[in-house]
VOVO-566468 format. One line per field, with one value per residue (C-alpha): residue in one letter; z, x, y. Coordinates in pm, 1 decimal. Each point is the difference from the previous one (the first is absolute). Layout:
BEGIN
kolpa <- (A|...)
pz <- (Z|...)
px <- (X|...)
py <- (Y|...)
END
This chain:
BEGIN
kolpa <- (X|X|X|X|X|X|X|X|X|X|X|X|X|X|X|X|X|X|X|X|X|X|X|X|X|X|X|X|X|X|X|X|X|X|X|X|X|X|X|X|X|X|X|X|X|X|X|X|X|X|X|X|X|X|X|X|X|X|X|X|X|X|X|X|X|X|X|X|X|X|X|X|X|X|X|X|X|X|X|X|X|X|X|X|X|X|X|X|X|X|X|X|X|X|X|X|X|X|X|X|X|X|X|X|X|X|X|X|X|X|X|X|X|X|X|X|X|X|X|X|X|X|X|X|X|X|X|X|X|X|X|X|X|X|X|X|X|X|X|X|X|X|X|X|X|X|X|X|X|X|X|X|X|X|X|X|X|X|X|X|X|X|X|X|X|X|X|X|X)
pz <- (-4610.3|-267.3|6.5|34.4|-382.7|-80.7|193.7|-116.2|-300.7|24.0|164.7|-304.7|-219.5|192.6|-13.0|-399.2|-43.1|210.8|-268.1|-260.9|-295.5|-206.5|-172.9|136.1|-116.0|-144.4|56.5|269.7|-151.9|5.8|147.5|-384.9|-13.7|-230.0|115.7|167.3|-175.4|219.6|-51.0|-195.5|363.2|143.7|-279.6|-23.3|362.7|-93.6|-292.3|256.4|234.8|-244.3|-172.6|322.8|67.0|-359.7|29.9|388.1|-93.7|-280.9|191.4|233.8|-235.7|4.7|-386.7|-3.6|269.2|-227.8|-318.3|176.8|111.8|-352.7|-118.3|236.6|-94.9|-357.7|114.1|135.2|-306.7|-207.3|203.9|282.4|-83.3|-344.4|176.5|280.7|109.8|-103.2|254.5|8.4|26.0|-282.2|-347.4|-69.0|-406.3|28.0|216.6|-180.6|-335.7|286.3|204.0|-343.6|-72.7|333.4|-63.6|-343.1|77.5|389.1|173.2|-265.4|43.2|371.2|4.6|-266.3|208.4|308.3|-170.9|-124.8|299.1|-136.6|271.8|-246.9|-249.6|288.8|121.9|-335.6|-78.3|368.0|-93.3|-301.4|186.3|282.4|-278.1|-221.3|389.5|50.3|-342.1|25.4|394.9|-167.2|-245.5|231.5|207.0|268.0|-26.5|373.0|-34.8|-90.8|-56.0|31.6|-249.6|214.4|63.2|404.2|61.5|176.3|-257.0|-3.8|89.4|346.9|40.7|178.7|-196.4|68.8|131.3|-295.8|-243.8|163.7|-89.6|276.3|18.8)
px <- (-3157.9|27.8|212.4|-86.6|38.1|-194.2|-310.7|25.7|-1.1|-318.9|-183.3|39.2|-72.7|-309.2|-118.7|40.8|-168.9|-316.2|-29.3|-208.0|48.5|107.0|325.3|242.6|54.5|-357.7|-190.3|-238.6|-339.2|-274.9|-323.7|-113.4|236.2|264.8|371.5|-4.2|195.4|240.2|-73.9|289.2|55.3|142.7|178.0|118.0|123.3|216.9|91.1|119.9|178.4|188.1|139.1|66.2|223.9|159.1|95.5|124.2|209.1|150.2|74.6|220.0|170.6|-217.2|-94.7|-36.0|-322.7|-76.5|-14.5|-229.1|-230.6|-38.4|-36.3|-287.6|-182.5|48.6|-207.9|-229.5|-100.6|45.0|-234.8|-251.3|-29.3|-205.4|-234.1|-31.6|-297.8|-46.7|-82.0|-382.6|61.9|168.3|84.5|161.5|22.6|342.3|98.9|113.2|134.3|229.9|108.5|79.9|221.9|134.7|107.8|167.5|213.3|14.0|-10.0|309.8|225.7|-10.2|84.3|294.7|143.3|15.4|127.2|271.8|71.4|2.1|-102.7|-36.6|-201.2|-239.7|-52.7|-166.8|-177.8|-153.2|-73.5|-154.0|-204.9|-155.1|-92.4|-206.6|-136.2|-53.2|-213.7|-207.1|-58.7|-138.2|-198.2|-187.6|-97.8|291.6|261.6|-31.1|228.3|315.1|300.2|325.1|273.3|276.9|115.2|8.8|-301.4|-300.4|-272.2|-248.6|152.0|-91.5|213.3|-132.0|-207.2|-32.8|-399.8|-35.8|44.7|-196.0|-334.4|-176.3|-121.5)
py <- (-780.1|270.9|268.8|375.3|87.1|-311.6|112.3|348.0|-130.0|-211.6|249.9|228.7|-319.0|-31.6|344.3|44.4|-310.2|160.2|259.5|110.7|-215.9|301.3|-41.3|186.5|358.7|11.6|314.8|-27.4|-5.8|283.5|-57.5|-26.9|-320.6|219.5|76.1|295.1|285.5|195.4|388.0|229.5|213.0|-343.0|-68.2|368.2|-57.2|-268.3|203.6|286.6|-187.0|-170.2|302.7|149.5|-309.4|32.8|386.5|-86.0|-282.8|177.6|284.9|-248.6|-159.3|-340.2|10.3|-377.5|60.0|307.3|-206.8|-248.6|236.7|149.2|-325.8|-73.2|330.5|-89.3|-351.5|221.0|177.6|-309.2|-241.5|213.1|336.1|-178.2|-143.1|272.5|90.1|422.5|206.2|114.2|354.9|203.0|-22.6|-333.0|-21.7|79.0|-247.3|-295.1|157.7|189.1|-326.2|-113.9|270.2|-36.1|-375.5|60.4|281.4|115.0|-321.5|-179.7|313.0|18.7|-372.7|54.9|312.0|-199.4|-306.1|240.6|119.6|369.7|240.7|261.8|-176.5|-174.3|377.8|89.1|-318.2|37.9|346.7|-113.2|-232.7|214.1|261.3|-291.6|-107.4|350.2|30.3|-257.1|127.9|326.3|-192.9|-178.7|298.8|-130.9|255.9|9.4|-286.8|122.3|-248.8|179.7|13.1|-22.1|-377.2|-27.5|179.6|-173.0|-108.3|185.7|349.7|69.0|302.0|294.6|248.3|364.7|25.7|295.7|-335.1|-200.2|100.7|89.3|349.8)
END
């Protein structure tokens, strides 16, 4: 009689084997039969969370888990925010030659900072960072989305605003 891991085991053998034969980590297709492209506000998410992480782990000390995140939102730019599909309201021109500038510059230095473990220097490069995020927000017509500058801080700013800013009459 098998043991308890070995059935476990088969039953999860059994039920990837009744799958799609898609290789794994393919894109699921579109009803046109093309990958589906994930839109830039999901990758943006990722994007947020991730510094969030980075400027929170740094702030306690944990700059290994600070470096990582940078280097995951440096994979971000590299690999999905290409492909990305643009949102379909607002100007989006600006877009890519931003994320661009982004990856060469921004996304490096906050990985370097944390990899130095410089508290000082990780301060200003996520400074730097929120104001290029914070650009390219405006850019697009999304400057309601405001990333703050200030590693520790929840991405994106959710702090209270005075109802005179918030525009409503």
């Amino acid at each position: 009689m098998p043991n308890r891991s070995t059935a476990v085991a088969l039953v999860f053998l059994s039920a990837s084997c009744s799958q799609s034969g898609a290789p794994v980590g393919s894109a699921p297709a579109s009803s046109s039969g093309r990958a589906s492209t994930e839109s830039l506000g999901n990758v943006m998410v990722q994007v947020a969370r991730r510094f969030e992480i980075a400027g929170r782990a740094a702030n306690a000390n944990r700059f290994e888990l600070a470096e990582f995140e940078a280097g995951e939102i440096e994979e971000l730019f590299e690999t999905d925010v290409p492909g990305a599909e643009l949102p379909k309201e607002g100007p989006t021109a600006q877009i890519h030659p931003m994320a661009k500038a982004f990856l060469a510059a921004n996304a490096p230095e906050l990985r370097k900072a944390a990899a130095a473990r410089d508290h000082a220097g990780f301060a200003t490069a996520f400074q730097r960072a929120a104001a290029a995020c914070n650009a390219c927000h405006q850019a697009s017509a999304k400057g309601f989305i405001q990333v703050p500058s200030e590693p520790g801080k929840t991405v994106p700013d959710l702090d209270l605003v005075p109802a005179s800013s918030a525009g409503r009459p």
